[in-house]
Structures are given as structure tokens and as C-alpha cells.
C-alpha positions as CSV (number, residue, x, y, z in Angstrom):
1,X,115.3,47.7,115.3
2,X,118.7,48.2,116.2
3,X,120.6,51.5,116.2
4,X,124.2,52.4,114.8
5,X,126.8,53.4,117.5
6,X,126.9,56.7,115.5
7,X,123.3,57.2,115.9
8,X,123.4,56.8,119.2
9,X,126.2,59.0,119.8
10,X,124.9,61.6,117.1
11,X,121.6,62.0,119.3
12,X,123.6,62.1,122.8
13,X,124.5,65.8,121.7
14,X,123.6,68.8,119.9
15,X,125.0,67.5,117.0
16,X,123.3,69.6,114.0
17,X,123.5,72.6,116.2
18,X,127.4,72.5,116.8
19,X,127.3,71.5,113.2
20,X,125.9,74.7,111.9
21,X,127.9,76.8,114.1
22,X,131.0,75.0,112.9
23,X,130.4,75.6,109.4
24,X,129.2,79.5,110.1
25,X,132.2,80.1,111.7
26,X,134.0,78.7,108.9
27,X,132.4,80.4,106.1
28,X,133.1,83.8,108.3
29,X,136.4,82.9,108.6
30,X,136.7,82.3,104.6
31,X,134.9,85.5,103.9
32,X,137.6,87.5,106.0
33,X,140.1,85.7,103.8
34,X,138.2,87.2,100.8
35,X,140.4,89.4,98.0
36,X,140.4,93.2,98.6
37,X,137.6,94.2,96.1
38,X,134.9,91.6,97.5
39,X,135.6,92.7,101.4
40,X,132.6,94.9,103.1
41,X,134.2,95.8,106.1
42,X,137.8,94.3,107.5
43,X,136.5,94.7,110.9
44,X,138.4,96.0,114.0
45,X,141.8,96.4,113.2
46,X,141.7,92.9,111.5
47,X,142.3,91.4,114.4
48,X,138.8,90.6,115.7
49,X,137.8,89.5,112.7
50,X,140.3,86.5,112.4
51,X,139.7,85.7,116.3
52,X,135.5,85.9,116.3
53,X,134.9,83.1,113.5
54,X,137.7,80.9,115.3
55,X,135.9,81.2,118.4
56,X,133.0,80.2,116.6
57,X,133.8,77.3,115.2
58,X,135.8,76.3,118.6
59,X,132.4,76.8,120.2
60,X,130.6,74.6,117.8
61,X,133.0,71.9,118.4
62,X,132.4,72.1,122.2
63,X,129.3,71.5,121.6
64,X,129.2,68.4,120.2
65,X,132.3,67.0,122.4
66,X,130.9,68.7,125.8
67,X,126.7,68.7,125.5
68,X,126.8,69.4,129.2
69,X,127.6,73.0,128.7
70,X,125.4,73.5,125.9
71,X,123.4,76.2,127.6
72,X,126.9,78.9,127.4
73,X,128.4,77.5,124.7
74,X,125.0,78.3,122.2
75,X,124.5,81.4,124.4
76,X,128.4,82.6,123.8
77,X,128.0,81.6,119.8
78,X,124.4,83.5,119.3
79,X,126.1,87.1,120.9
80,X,129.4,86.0,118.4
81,X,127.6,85.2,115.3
82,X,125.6,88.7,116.3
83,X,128.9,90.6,116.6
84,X,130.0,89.1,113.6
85,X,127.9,91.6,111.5
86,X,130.0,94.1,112.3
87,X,133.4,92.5,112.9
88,X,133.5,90.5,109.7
89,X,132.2,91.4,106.6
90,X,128.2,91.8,107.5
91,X,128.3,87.8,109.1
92,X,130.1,86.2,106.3
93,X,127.8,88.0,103.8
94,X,125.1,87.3,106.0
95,X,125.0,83.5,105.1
96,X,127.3,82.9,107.9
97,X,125.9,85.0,110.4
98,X,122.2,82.9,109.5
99,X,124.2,79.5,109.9
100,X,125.6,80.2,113.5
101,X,122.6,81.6,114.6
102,X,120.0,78.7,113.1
103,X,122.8,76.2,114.7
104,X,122.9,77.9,118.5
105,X,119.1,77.9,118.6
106,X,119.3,73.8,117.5
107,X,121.7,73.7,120.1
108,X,120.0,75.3,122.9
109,X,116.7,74.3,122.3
110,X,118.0,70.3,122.4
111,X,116.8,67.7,125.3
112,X,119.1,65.1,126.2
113,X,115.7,63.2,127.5
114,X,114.0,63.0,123.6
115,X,115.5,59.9,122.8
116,X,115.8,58.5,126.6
117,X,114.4,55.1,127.0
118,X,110.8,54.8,128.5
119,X,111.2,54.1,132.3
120,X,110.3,50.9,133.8
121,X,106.9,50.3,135.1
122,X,106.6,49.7,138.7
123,X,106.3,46.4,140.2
124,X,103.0,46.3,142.5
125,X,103.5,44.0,145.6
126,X,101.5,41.3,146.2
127,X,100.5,42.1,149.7
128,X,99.4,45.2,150.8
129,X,102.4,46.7,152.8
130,X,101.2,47.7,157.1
131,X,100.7,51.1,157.8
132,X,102.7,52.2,160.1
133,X,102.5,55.8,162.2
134,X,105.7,57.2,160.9
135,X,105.0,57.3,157.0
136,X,103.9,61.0,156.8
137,X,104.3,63.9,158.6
138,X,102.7,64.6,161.8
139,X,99.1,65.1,161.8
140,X,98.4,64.1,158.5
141,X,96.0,60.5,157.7
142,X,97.2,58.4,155.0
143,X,93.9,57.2,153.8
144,X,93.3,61.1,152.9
145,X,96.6,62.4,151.9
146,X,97.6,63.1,148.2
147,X,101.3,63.1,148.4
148,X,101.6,59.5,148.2
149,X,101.1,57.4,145.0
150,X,97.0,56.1,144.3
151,X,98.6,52.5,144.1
152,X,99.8,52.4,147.4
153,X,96.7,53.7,149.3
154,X,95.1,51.0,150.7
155,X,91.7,52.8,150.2
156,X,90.7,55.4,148.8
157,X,90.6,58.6,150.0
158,X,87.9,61.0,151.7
159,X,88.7,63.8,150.3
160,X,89.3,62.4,146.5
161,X,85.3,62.4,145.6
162,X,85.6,58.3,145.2
């Protein structure tokens, strides 16, 4: 089955994540833009709550261009979305506020190593390799140590019960 370049890009990022704080930053910034008589609370002196949802939004959008700082960026947009409660209109009527959050905890919680490609199996050699004395540290006999792989003992060990 093959996959769409878009899938594959889609699921190289927190996509859904930056998504959701996109649009909660959005719907924050449309709330502040609401008429006079629907407005909670304008916020601190107007002017933080114009600049929070902006830096919301800009924040999702890092997200899904730059997955490598997705740790901050979700981290920054959580404590906004938080302070947006009181900056802008109870979070956008709350609905807002519940978007950014659900989107930074999509965003942090993400693994760039779900959808990774199974690795290889190793190729066994045909002929056991010679032991020589400088594989381990000092003092230590191959034939009982655990720090190298079971497959490339060439017997098996004292101490593993076998």
C-alpha cells in the first residue's frame, strides 16, 4: 500500500496539534473582535488581548513547520491558551481556550518514531568471528558477560542458567 506525499508529510509533525492551536488562537482572536454587548472582559488594556491569540496561532504554525521544537512551542501555547482566560474574553468563550489546550497536549504528547519504519534485521555471519583479548574491558570473560548480544556469544554463558 502506498502512501500520499501529504500523508507522509502530515505524520512527520504534530499536525492535528498545531492544527487545534491554530484554530484556538483564531477563534480567540475573533471573540476579541466581538461587538461591545457580547464582550466578557476586553482584557489588559486591549492590547494583550490582540497580541496572545496571535502568538497562538504563530505558535501553532511552528509547530507544524518546525516539529523539532515541539516540546516549547506546545509548552509556550498551553501557559497562553491558560492566560487567555483572563486576557481575552474567558478563552474565546471557553471554546478557544479548550481548542489550544486539546491541540498542545496532541502536540506534545506526539513521537516522530510511531510511524518510523521497522529496522532491518541483522545479518548473522556465517563463520563464527575469533575472539580476540581486547573485546571487553579488562578482567571481564566473554563467554560470561551480558553486555554483548546472545548471537554473537560463541557459547553460552555460565552465569545465564543455560
Amino acid at each position: 500500500m502506498t502512501r500520499s506525499a501529504f500523508w507522509n508529510w502530515r505524520h512527520a509533525r504534530p499536525f492535528w496539534g498545531g492544527l487545534f492551536v491554530v484554530l484556538g488562537g483564531v477563534e480567540i482572536f475573533l471573540t476579541v473582535k466581538a461587538p461591545l454587548p457580547v464582550v466578557v472582559h476586553v482584557g489588559m488594556q486591549g492590547f494583550i488581548g490582540y497580541l496572545l491569540p496571535i502568538v497562538l496561532a504563530l505558535l501553532g504554525v511552528l509547530l507544524i513547520v518546525n516539529p523539532a521544537q515541539k516540546l516549547f512551542y506546545s509548552l509556550v501555547a498551553a501557559l497562553l491558551a491558560l492566560a487567555s482566560w483572563i486576557t481575552s474574553n474567558l478563552g474565546g468563550f471557553v471554546f478557544g481556550l479548550l481548542l489550544a489546550l486539546v491541540g498542545s497536549a496532541l502536540a506534545f504528547a506526539w513521537s516522530p518514531d510511531k510511524n518510523a519504519p521497522a529496522p532491518a534485521e541483522p545479518v548473522e555471519p556465517d563463520q563464527p568471528e575469533a575472539q580476540s583479548d581486547d573485546d571487553g574491558p579488562p578482567g571481564v570473560q566473554p563467554e560470561t558477560s551480558h553486555s554483548r548480544p546472545r548471537h554473537r556469544r560463541p557459547s553460552p554463558g555460565l552465569l545465564s542458567g543455560e
